[in-house]
PDB file with one MODEL, atoms N, CA, C and O in Angstrom:
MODEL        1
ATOM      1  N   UNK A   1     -74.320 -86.262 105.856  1.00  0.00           N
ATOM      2  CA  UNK A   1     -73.362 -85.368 105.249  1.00  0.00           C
ATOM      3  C   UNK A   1     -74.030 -84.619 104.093  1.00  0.00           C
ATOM      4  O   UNK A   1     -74.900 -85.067 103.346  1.00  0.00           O
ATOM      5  N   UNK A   2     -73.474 -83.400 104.072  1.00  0.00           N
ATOM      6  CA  UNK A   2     -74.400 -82.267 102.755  1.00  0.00           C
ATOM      7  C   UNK A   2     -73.797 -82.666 101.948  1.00  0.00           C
ATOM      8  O   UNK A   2     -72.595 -82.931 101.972  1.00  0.00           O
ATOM      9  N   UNK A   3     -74.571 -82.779 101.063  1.00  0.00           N
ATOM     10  CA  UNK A   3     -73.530 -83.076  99.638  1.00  0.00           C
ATOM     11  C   UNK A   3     -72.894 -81.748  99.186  1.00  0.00           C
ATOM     12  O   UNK A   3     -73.422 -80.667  99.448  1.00  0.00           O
ATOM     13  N   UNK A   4     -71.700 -81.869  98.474  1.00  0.00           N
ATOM     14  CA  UNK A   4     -71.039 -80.587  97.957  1.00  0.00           C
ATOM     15  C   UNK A   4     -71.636 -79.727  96.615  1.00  0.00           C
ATOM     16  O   UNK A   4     -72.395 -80.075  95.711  1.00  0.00           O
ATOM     17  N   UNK A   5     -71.169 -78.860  96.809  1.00  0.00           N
ATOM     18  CA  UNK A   5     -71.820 -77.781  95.524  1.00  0.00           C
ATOM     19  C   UNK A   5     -70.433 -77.309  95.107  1.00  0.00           C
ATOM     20  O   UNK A   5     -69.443 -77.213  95.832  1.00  0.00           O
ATOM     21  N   UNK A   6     -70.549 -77.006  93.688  1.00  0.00           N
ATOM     22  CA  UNK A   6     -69.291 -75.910  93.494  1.00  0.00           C
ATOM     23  C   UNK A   6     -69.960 -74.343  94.308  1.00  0.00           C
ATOM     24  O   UNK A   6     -71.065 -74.272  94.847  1.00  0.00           O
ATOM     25  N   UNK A   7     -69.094 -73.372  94.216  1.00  0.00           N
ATOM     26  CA  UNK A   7     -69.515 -72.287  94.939  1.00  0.00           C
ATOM     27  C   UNK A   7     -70.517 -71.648  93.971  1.00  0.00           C
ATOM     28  O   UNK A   7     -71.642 -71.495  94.447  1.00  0.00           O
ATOM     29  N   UNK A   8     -70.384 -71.356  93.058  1.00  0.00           N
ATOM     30  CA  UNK A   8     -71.309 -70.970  92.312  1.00  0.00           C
ATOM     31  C   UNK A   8     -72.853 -71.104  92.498  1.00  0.00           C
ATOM     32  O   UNK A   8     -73.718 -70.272  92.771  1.00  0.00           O
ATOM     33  N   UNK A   9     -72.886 -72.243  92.291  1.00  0.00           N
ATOM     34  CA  UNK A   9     -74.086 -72.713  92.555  1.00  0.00           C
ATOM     35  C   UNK A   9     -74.870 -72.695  94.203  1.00  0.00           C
ATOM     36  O   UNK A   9     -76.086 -72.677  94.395  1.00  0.00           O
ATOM     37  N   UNK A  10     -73.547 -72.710  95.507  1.00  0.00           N
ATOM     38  CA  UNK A  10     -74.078 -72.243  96.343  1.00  0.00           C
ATOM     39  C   UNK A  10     -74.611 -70.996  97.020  1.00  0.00           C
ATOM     40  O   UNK A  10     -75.513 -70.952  97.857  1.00  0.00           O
ATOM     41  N   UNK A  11     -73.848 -69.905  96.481  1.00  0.00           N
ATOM     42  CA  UNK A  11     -74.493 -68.597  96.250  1.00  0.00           C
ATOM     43  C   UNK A  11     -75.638 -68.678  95.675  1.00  0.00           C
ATOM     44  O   UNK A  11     -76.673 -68.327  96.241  1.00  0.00           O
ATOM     45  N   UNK A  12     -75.594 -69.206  94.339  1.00  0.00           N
ATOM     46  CA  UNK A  12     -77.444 -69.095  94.038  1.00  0.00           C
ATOM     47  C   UNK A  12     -78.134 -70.163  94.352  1.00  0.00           C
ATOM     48  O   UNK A  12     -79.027 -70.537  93.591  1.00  0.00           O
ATOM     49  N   UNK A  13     -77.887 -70.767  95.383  1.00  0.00           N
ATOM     50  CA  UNK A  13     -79.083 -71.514  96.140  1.00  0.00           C
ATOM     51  C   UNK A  13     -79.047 -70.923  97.811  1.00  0.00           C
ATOM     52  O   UNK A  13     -80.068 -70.939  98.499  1.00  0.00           O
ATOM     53  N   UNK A  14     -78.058 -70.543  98.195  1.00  0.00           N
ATOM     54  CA  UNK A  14     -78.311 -69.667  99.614  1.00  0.00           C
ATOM     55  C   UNK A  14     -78.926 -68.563  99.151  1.00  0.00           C
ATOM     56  O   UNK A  14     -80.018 -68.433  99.705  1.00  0.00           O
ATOM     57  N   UNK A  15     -78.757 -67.942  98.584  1.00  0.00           N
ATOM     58  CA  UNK A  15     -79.330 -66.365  98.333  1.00  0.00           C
ATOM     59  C   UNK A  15     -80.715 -66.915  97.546  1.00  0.00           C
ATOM     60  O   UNK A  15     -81.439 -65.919  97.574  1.00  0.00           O
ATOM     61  N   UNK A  16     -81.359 -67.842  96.949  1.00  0.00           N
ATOM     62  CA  UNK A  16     -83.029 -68.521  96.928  1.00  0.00           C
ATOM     63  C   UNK A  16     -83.219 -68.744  98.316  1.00  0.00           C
ATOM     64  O   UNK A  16     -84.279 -68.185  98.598  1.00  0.00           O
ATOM     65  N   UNK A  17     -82.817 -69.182  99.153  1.00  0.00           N
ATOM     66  CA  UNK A  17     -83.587 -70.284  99.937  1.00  0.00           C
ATOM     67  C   UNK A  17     -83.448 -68.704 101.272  1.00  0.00           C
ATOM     68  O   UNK A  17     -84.322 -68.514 102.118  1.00  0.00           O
ATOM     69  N   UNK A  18     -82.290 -67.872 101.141  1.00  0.00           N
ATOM     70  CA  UNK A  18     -83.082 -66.802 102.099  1.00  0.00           C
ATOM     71  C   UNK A  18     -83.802 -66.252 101.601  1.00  0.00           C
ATOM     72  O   UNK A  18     -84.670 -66.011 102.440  1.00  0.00           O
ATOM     73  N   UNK A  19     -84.220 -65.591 100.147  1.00  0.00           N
ATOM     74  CA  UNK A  19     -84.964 -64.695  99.947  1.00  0.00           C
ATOM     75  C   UNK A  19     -86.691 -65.811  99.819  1.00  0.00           C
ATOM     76  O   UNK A  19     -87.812 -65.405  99.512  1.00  0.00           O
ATOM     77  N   UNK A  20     -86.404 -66.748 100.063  1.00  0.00           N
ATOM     78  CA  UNK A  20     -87.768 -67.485  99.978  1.00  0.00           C
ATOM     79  C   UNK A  20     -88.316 -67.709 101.609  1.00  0.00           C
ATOM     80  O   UNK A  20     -89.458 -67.725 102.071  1.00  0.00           O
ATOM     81  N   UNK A  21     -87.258 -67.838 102.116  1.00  0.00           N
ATOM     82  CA  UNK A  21     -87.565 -68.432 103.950  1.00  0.00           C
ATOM     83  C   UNK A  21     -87.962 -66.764 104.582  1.00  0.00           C
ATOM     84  O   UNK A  21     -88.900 -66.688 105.376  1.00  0.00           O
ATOM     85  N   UNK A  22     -87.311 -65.656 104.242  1.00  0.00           N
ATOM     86  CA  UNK A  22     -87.935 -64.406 104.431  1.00  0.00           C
ATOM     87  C   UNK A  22     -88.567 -63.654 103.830  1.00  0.00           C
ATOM     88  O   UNK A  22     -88.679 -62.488 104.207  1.00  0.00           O
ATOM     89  N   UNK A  23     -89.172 -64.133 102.697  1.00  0.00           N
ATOM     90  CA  UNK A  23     -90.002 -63.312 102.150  1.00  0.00           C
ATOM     91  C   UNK A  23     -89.606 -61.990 101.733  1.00  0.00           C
ATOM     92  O   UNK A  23     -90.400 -61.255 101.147  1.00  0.00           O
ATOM     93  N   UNK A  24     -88.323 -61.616 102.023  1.00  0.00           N
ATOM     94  CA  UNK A  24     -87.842 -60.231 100.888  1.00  0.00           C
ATOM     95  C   UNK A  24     -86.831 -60.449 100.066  1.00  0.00           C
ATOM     96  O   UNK A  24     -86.246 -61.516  99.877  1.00  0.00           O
ATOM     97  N   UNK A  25     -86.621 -59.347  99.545  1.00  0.00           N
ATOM     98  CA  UNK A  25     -86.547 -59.197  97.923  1.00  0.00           C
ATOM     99  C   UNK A  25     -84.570 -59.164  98.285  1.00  0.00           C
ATOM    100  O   UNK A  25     -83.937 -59.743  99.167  1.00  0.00           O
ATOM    101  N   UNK A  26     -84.202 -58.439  97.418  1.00  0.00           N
ATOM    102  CA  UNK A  26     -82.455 -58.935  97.099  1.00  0.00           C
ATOM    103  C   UNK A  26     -81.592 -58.655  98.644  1.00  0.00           C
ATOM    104  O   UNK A  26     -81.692 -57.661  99.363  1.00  0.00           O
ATOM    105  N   UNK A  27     -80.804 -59.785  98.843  1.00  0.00           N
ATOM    106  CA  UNK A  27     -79.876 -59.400  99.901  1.00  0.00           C
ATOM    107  C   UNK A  27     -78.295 -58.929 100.048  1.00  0.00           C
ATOM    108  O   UNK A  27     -77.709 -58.906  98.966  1.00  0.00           O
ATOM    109  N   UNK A  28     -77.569 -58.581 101.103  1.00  0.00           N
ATOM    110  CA  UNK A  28     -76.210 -58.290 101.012  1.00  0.00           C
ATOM    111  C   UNK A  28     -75.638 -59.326 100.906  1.00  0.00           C
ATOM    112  O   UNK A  28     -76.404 -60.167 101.375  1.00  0.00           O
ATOM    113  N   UNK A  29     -74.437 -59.960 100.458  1.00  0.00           N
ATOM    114  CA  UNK A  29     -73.445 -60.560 100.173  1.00  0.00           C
ATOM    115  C   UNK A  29     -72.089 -60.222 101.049  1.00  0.00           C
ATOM    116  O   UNK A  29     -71.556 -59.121 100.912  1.00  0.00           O
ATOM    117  N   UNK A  30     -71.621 -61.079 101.836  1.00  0.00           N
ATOM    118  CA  UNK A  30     -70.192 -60.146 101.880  1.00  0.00           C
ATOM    119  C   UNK A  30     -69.560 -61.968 101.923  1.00  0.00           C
ATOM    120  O   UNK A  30     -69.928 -63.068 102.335  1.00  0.00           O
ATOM    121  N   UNK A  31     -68.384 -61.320 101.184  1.00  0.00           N
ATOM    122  CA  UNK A  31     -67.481 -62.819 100.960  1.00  0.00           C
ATOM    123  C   UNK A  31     -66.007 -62.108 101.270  1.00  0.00           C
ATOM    124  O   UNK A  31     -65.659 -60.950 101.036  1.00  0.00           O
ATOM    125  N   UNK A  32     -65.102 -63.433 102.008  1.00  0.00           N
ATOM    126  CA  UNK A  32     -63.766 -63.239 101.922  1.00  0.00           C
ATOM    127  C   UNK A  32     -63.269 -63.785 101.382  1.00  0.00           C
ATOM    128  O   UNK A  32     -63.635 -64.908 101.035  1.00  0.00           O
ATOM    129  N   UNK A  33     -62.202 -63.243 101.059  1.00  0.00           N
ATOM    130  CA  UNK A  33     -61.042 -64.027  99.634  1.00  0.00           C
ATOM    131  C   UNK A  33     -61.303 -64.646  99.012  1.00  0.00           C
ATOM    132  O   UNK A  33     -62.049 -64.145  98.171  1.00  0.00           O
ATOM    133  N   UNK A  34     -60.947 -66.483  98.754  1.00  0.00           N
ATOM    134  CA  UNK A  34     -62.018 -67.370  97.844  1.00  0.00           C
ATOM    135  C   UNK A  34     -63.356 -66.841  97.951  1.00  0.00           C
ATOM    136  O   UNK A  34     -63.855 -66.406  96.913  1.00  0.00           O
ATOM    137  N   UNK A  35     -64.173 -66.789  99.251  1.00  0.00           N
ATOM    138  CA  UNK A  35     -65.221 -66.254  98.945  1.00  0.00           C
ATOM    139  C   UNK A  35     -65.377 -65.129  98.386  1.00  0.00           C
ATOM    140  O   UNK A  35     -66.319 -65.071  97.596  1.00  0.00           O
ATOM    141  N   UNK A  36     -64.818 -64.287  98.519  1.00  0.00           N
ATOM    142  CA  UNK A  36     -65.788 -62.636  97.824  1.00  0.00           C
ATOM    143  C   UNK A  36     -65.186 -63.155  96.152  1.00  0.00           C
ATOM    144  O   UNK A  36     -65.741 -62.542  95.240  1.00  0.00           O
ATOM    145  N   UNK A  37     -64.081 -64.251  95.694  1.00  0.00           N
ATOM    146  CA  UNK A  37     -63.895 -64.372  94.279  1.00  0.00           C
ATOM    147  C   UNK A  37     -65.044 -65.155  94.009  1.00  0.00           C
ATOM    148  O   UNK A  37     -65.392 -65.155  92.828  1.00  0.00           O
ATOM    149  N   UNK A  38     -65.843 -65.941  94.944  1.00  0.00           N
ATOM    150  CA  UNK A  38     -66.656 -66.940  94.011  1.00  0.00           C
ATOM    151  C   UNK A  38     -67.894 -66.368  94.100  1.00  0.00           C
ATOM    152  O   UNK A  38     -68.781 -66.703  93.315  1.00  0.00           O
ATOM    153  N   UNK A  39     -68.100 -65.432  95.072  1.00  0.00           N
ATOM    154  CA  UNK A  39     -69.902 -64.837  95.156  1.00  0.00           C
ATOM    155  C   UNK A  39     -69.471 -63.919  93.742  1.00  0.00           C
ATOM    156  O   UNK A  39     -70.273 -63.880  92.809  1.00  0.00           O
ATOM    157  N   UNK A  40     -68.030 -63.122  93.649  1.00  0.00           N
ATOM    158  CA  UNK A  40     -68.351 -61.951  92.441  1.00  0.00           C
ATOM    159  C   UNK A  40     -68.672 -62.469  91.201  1.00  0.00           C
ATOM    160  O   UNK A  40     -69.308 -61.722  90.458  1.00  0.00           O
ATOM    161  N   UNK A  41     -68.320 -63.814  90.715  1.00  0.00           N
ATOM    162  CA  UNK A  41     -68.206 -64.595  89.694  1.00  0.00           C
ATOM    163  C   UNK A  41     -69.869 -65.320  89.847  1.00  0.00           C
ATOM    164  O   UNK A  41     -70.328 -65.778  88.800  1.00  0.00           O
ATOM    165  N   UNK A  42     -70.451 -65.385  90.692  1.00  0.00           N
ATOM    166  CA  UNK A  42     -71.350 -66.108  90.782  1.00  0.00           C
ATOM    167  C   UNK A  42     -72.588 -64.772  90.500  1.00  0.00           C
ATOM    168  O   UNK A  42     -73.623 -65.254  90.041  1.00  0.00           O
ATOM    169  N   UNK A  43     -72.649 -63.361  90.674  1.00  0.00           N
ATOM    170  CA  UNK A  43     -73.246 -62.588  90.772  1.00  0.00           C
ATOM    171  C   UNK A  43     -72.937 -61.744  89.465  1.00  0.00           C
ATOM    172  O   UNK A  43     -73.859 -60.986  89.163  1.00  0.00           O
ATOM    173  N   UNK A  44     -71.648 -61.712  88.486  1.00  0.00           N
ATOM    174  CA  UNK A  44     -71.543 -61.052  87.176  1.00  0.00           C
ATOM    175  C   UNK A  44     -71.380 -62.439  86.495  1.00  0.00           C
ATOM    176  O   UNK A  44     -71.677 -61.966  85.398  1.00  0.00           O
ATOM    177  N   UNK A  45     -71.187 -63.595  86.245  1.00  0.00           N
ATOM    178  CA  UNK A  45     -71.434 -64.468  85.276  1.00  0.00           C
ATOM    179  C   UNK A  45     -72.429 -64.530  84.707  1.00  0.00           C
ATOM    180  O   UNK A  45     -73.386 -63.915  85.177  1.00  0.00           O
ATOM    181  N   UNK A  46     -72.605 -65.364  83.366  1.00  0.00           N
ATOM    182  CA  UNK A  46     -73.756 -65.261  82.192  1.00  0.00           C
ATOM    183  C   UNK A  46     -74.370 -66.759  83.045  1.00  0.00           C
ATOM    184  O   UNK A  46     -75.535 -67.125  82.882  1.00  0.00           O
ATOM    185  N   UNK A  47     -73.455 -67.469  83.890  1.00  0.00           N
ATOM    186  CA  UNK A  47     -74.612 -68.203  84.522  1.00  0.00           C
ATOM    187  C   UNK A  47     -75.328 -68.016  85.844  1.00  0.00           C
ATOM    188  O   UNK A  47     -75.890 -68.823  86.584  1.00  0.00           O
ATOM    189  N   UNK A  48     -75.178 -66.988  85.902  1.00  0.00           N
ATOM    190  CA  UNK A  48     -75.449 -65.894  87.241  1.00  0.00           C
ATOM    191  C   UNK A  48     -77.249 -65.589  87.408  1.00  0.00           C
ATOM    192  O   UNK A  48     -77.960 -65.147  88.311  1.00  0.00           O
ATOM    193  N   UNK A  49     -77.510 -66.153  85.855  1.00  0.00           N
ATOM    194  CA  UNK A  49     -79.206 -65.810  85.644  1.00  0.00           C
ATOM    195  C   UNK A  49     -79.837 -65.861  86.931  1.00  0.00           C
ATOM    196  O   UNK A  49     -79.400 -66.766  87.641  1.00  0.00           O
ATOM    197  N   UNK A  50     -80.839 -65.073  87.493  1.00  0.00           N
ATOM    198  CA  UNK A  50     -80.897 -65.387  88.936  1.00  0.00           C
ATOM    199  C   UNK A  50     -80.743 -65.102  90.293  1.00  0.00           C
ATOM    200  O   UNK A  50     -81.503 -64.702  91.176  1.00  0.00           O
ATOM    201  N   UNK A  51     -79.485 -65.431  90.230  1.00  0.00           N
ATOM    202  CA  UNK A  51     -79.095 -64.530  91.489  1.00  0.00           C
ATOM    203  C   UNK A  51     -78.374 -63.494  91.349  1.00  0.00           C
ATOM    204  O   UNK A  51     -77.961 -63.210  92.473  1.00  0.00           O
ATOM    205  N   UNK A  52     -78.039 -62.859  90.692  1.00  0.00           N
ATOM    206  CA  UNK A  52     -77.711 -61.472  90.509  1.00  0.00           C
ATOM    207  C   UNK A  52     -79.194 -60.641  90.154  1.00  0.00           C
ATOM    208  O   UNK A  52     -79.250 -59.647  89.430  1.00  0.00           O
ATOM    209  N   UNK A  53     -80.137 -61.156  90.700  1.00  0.00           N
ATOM    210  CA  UNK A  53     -81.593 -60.075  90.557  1.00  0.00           C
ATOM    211  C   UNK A  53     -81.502 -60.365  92.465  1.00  0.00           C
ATOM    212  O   UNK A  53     -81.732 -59.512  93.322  1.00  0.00           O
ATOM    213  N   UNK A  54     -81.172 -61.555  92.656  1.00  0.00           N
ATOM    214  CA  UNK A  54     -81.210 -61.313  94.277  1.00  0.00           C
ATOM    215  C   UNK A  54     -80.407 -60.688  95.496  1.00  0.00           C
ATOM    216  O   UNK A  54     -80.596 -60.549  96.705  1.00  0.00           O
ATOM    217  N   UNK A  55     -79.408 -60.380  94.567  1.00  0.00           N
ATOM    218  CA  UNK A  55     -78.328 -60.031  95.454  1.00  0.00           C
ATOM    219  C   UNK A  55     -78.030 -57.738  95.065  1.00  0.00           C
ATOM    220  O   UNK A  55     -77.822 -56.964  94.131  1.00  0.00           O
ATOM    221  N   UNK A  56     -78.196 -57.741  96.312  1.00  0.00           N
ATOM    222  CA  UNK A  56     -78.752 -56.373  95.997  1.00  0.00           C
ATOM    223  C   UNK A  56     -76.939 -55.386  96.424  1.00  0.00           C
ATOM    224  O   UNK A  56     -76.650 -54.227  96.127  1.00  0.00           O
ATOM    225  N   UNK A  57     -76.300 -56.159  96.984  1.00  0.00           N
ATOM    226  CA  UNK A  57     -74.658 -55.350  97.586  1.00  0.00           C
ATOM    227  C   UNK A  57     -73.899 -56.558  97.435  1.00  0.00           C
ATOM    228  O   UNK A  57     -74.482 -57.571  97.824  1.00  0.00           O
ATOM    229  N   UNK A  58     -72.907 -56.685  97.032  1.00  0.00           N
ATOM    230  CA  UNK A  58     -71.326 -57.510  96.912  1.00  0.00           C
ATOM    231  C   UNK A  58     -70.672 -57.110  97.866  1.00  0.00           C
ATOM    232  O   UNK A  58     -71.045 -55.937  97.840  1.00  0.00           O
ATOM    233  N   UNK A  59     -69.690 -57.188  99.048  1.00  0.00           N
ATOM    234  CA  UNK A  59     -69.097 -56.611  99.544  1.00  0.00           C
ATOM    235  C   UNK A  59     -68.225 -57.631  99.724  1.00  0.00           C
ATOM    236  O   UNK A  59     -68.665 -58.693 100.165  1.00  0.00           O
ATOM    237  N   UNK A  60     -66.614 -57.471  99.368  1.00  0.00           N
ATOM    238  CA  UNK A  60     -65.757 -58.178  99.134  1.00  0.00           C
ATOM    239  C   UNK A  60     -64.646 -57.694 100.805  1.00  0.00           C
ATOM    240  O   UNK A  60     -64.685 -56.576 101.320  1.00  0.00           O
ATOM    241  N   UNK A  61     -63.929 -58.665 101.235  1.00  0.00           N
ATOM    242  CA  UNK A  61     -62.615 -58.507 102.589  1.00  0.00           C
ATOM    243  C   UNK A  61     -61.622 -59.546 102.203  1.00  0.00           C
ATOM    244  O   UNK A  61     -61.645 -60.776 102.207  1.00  0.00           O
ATOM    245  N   UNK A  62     -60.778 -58.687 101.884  1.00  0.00           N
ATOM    246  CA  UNK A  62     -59.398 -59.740 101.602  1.00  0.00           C
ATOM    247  C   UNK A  62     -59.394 -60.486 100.409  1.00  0.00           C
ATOM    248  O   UNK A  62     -58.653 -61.435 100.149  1.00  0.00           O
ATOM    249  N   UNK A  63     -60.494 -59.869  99.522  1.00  0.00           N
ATOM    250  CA  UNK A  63     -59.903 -61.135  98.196  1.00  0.00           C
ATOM    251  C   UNK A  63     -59.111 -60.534  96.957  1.00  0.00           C
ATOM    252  O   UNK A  63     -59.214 -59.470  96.346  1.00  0.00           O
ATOM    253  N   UNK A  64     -58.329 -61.573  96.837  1.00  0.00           N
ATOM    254  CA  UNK A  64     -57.380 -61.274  95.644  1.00  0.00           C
ATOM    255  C   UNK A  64     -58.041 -61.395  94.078  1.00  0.00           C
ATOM    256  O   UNK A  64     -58.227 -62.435  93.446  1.00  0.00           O
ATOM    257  N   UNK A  65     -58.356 -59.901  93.626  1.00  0.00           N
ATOM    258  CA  UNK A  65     -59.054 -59.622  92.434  1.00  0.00           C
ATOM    259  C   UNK A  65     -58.339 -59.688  91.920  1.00  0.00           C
ATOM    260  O   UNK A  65     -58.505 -60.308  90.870  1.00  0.00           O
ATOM    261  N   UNK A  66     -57.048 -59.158  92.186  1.00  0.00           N
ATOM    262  CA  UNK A  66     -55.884 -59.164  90.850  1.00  0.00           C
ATOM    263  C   UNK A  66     -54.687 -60.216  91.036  1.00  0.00           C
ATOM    264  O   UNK A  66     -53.490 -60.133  90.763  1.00  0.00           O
ATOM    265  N   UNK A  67     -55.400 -61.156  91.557  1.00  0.00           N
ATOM    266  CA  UNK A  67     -54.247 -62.213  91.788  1.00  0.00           C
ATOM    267  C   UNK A  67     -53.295 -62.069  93.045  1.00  0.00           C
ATOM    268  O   UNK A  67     -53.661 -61.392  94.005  1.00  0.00           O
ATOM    269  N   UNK A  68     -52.228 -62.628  93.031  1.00  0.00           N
ATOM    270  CA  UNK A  68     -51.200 -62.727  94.112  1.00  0.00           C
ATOM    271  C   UNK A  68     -50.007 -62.661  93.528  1.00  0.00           C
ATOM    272  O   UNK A  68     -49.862 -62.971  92.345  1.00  0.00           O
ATOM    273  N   UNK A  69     -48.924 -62.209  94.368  1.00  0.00           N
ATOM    274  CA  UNK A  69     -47.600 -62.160  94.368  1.00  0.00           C
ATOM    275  C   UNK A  69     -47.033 -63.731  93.911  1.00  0.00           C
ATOM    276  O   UNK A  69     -46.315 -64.069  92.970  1.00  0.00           O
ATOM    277  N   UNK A  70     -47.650 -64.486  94.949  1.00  0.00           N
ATOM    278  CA  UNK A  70     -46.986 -66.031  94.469  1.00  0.00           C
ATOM    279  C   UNK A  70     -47.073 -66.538  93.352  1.00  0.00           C
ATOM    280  O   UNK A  70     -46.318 -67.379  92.864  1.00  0.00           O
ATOM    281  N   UNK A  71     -48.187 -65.955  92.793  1.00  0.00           N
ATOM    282  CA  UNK A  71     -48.829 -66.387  91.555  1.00  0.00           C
ATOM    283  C   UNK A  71     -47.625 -65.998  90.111  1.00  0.00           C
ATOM    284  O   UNK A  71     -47.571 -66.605  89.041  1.00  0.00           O
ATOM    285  N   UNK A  72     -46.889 -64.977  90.490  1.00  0.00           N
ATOM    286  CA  UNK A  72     -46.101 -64.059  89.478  1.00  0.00           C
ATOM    287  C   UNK A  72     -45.461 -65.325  88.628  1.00  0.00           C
ATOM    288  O   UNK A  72     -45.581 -65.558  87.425  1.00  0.00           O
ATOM    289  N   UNK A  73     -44.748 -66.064  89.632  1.00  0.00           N
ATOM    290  CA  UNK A  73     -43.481 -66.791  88.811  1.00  0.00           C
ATOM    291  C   UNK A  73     -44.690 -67.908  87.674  1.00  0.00           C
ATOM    292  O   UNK A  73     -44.595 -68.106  86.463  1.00  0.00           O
ATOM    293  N   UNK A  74     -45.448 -68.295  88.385  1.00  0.00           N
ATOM    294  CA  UNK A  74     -46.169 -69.145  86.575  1.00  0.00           C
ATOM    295  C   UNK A  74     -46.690 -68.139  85.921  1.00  0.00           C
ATOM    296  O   UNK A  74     -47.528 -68.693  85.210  1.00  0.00           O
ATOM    297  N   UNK A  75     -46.737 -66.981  85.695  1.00  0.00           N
ATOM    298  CA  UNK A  75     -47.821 -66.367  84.724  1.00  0.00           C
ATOM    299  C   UNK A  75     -47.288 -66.128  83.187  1.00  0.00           C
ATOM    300  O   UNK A  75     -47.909 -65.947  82.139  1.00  0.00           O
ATOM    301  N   UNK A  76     -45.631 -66.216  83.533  1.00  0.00           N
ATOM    302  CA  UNK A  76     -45.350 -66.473  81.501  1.00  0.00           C
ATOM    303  C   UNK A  76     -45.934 -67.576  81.082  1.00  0.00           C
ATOM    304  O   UNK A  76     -46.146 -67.612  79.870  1.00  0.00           O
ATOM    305  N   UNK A  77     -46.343 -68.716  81.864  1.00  0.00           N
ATOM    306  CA  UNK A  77     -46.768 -70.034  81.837  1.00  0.00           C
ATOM    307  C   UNK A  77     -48.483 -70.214  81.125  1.00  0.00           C
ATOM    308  O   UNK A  77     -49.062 -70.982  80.356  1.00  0.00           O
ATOM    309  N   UNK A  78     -48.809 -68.942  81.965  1.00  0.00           N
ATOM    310  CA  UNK A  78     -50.367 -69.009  81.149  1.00  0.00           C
ATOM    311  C   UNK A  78     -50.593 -67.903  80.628  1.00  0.00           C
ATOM    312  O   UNK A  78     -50.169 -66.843  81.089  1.00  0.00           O
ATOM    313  N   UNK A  79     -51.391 -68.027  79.452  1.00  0.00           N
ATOM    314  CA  UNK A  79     -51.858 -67.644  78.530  1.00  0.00           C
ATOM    315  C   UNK A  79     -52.755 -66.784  79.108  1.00  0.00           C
ATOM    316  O   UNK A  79     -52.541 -65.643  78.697  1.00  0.00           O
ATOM    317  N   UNK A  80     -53.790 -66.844  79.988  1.00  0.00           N
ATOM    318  CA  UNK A  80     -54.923 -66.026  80.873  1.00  0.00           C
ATOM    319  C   UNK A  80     -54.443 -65.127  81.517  1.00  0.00           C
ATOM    320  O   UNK A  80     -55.363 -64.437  81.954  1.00  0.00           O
ATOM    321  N   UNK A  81     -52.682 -64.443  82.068  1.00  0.00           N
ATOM    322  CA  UNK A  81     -52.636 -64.299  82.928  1.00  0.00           C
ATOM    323  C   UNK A  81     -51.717 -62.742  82.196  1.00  0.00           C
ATOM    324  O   UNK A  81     -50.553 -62.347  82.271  1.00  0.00           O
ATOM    325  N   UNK A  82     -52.823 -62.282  81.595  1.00  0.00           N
ATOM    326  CA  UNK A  82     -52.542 -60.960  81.050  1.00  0.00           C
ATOM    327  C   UNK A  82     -52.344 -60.142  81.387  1.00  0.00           C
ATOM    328  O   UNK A  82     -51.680 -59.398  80.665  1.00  0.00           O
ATOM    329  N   UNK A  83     -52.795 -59.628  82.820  1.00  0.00           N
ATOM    330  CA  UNK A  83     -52.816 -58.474  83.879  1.00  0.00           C
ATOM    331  C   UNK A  83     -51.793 -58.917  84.566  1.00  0.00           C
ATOM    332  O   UNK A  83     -50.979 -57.994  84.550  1.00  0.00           O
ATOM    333  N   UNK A  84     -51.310 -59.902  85.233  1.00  0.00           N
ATOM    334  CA  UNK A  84     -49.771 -60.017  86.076  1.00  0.00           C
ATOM    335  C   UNK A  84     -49.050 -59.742  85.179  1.00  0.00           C
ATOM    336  O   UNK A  84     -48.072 -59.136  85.617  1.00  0.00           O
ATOM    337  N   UNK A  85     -49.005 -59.932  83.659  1.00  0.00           N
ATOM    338  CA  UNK A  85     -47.670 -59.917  82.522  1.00  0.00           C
ATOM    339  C   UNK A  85     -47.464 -58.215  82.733  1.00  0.00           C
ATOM    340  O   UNK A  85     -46.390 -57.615  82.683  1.00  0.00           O
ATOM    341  N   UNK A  86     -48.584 -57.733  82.940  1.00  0.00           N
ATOM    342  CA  UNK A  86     -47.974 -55.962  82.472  1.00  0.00           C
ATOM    343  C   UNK A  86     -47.456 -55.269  83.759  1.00  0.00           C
ATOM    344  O   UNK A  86     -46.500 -54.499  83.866  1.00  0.00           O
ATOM    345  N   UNK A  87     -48.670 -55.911  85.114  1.00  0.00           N
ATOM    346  CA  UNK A  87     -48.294 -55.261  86.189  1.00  0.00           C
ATOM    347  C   UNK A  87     -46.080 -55.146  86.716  1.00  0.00           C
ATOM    348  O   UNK A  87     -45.229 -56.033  86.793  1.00  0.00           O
ATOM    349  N   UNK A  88     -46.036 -54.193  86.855  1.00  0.00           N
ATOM    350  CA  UNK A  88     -44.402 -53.948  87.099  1.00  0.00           C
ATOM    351  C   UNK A  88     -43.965 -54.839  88.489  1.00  0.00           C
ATOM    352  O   UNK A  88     -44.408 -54.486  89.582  1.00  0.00           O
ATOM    353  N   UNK A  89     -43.142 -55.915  88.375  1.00  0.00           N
ATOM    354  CA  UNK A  89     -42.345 -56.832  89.798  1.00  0.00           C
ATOM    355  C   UNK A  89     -41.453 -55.725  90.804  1.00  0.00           C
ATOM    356  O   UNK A  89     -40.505 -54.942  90.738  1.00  0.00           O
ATOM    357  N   UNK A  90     -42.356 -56.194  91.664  1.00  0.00           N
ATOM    358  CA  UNK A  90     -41.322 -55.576  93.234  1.00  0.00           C
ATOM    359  C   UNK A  90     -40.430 -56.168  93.714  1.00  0.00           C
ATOM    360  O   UNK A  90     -39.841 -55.709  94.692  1.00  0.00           O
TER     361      UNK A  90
ENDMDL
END
């Protein structure tokens, strides 16, 4: 059994271990939903050192950048959740 990674860290060890097994330089990315949230976070984070020199395109399908609808009813609840507070309810 593989041992687990948070995602973070598996983006910047898949995107080493291709750009080392092929010998070129930065590759495409494409992530869905959880994924395209954890490669974008993994590719603009300050712990991103790394693989954001390897990753040459982000290309995101289906992920929720600005959150979700379901999400609405806790967001007086948190403090982080500054952008659902202003966006206008349908």
């Amino acid at each position: 059994m593989a041992p687990r990674c948070d995602g973070r860290s598996c983006v910047k060890e898949g995107t080493r271990e291709v750009c080392t097994r092929t010998g070129h330089g930065p590759v495409d990315v494409i992530g869905h939903s959880l994924g395209g949230l954890i490669a974008r976070r993994a590719t603009t984070s300050s712990a991103s050192v790394g693989t954001d020199a390897r990753v040459h395109t982000l290309v995101t399908l289906g992920t929720p950048h600005g959150g979700t609808l379901l999400s609405r009813p806790c967001c007086p609840h948190i403090r982080s959740c500054v952008r659902c507070a202003r966006t206008p309810r349908r």
